[in-house]
N, C-alpha and C positions, 0 to 999 in steps of 0.2 A: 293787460298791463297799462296803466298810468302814471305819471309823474305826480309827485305832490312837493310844496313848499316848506319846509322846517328850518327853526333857528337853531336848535340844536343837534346831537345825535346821543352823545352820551346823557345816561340819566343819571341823579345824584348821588347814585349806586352805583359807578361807572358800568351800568352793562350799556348796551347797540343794540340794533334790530335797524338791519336796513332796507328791509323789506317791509310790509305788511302785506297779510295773507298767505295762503300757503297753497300748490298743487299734488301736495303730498298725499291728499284727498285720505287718512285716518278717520277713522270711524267715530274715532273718540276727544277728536281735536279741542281744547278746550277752550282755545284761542277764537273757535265760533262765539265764544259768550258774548251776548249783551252789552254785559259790563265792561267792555272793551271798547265799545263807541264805534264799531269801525261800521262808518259808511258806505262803504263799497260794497259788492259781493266777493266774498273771503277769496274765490278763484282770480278774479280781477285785481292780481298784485299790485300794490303801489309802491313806488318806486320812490328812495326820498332824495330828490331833487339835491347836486351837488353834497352829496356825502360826505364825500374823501375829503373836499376843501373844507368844510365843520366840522370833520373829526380831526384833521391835523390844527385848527387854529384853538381847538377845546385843549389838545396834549399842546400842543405849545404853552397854553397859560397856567398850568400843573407846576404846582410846585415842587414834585416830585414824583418820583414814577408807579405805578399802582399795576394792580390786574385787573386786565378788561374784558368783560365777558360779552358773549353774542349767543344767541342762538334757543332763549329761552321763550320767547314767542313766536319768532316763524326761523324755520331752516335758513343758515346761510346757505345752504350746499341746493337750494332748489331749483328747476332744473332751467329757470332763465337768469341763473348765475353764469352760466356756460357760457353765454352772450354777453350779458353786463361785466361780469367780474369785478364787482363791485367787494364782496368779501375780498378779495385778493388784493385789492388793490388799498383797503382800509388795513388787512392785516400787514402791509407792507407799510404803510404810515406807524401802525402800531410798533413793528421793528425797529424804524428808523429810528423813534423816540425812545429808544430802552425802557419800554412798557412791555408787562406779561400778557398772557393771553389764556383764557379759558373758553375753548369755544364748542357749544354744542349742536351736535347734528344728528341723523337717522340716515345719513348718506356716504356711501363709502366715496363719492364723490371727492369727498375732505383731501384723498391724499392725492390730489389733485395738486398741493397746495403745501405737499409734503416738506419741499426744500425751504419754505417760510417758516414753518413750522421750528425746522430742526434749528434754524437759526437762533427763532424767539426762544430755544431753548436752550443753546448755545452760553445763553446771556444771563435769561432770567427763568423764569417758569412758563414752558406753555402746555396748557392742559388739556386735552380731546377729550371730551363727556359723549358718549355714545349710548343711545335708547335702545333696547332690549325688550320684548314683551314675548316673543315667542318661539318655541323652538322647532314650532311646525311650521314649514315651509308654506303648506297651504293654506295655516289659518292667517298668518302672515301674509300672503297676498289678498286676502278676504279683509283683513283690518286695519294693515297698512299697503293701500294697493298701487299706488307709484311710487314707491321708496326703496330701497335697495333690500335686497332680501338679508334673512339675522344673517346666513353664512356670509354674504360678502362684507358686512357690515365684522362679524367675527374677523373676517380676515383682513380688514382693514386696522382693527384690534391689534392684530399679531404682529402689522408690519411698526406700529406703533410702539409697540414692547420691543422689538428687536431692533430700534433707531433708538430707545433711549428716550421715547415721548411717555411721558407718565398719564394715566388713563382713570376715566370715574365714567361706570357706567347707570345709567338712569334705570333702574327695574321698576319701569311706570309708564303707563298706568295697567295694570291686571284685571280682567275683565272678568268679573264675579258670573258663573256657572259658564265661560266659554275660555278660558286659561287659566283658571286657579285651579290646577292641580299641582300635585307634588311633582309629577316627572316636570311640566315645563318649569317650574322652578330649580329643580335642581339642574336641567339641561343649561338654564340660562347662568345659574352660578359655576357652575362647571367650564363654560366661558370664559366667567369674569376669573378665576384661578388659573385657567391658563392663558388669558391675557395676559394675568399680574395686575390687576387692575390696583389701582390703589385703593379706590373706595368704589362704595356702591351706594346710591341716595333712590330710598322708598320709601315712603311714609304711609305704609300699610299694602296691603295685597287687595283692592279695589279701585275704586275712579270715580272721580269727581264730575257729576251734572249740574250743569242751571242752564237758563232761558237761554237758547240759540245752541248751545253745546248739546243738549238731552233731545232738541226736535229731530238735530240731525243723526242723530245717534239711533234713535227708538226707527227712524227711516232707513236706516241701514239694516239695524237686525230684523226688522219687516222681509226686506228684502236676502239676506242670507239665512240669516235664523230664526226660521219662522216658529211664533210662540212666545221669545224669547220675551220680546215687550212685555207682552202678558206677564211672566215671570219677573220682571224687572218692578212692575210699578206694584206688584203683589207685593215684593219683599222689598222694596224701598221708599215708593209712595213717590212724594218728589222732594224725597231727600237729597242735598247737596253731597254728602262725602256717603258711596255706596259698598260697602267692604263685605267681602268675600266670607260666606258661613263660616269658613275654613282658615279664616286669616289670623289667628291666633298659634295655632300650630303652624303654619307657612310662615309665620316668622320667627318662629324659635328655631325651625328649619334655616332660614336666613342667616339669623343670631351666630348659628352655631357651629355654619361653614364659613361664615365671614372672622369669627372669634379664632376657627383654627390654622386659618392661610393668612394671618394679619392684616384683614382686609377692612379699612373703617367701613362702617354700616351704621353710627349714627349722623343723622342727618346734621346736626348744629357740626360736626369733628369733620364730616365730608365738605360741608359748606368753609369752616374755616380756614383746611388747605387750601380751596378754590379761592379765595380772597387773599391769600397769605404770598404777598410778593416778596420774590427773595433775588440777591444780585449775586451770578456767580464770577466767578474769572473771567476775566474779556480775551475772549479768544478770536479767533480772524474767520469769517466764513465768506460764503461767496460774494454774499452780498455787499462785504464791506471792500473785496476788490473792485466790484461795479461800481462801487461811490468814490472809489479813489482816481479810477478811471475818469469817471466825471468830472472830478475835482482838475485832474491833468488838463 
């Protein structure tokens, strides 16, 4: 872990990352790329030097209040959050300012952070996006090997649907000849209907390679699936977007379970709700005792 210096936090898209790098150690990280400039080695988190005070003086200058996302380059919920608490402590700036929140993780960790949560949704929208790729417990610990397994991640799902937290899970990335089949798909939608999930964002049944992301990727399946490379660079070369022989029917299989539990499944309809801030009735949670307290 290292500290590093930033002038901002939010980007012109109001999403965060206050992190870089990740220990989640996935097979298929895409965040290793190149094209991401990160200096470090991806395990050597960097930490962005006074956060919270950048993200409170960025929503203070708003002229009005938006949705704010986190989690789309490296996990909030990783596992030297537990020390820092830095999500937590940004998602509670995020609260105070009557800002929504969509924040995505692979970590049942999240409901750590549950009572912030129910608050920002108290108010306005807050969103839990949760990643999904497997419904084998084994091959999940092979692909995503420090992260919480799908079942606690499912049941961090459940406890989310039964607070009243509205949910869009990630079916991404599918890993063409080692989980595109039809049971883990339908295992993993099966899921998402009895979550309740609201939407589901895929854009297609494969996974995305380039420089830094495909070295470490092809070293992985060396090491657990052996041949696999072979197979990979046979049927893709060094193609950027690698899609499943089979991802044509796996997604009318998608289409067609998400068309009949009214579940969005196109990606522009999922992304929209996620940006779509909305103010409900102001109601009193705990949080607003503690500031009143303060104020006393």
């Amino acid at each position: 872990m290292h500290y590093a210096q930033y002038k901002t936090i939010l980007s012109p898209k109001n999403g965060m990352n206050l992190y870089r790098g990740c220990s989640h150690g996935c097979i298929y990280c895409d965040s290793r790329s190149v094209c991401y400039q990160m200096k470090h080695d991806f395990e050597d988190i960097e930490v962005k030097q006074d956060a919270v005070s950048i993200l409170e003086e960025q929503l203070r200058k708003k002229r009005q209040p938006c949705m704010i996302s986190t989690g789309s380059m490296c996990d909030p919920y990783i596992p030297l959050e537990e020390e820092l608490r830095l999500t937590r402590q940004c998602i509670e700036v995020i609260y105070r300012y009557g800002f929504g929140l969509a924040i995505q993780t692979k970590s049942a960790g999240i409901l750590r952070d549950l009572d912030l949560l129910k608050s920002i949704n108290s108010r306005t929208k807050c969103v839990v996006q949760m990643t999904l790729t497997s419904c084998d417990e084994d091959l999940c610990r092979i692909i995503e090997p420090n992260v919480s397994s799908t079942a606690e991640r499912f049941a961090a799902l459940e406890v989310f649907r039964d607070e009243g937290i509205p949910t869009v899970v990630w079916l991404s990335p599918i890993l063409p000849f080692i989980n595109d089949t039809e049971e883990n798909i339908r295992g993993i939608l099966d899921y998402c209907v009895r979550a309740k999930a609201v939407g589901i964002i895929c854009f297609g049944f494969g996974l995305t390679l380039r420089e830094g992301d495909r070295e470490y990727f092809y070293a992985r399946l060396d090491e657990h699936f052996p041949g696999m490379k072979q197979r990979y660079i046979k049927a893709f070369g060094n193609a950027y977007v690698c899609n499943s022989p089979d991802n044509a029917r796996l997604y009318e299989i998608y289409k067609s379970v998400c068309f009949k539990h009214g579940i969005l499944y196109k990606p522009e309809d999922v992304f929209a709700y996620l940006h779509s801030f909305e103010q409900k009735e102001r109601q009193m949670t705990l949080f607003d005792v503690m500031d009143g307290d303060h104020a006393n």
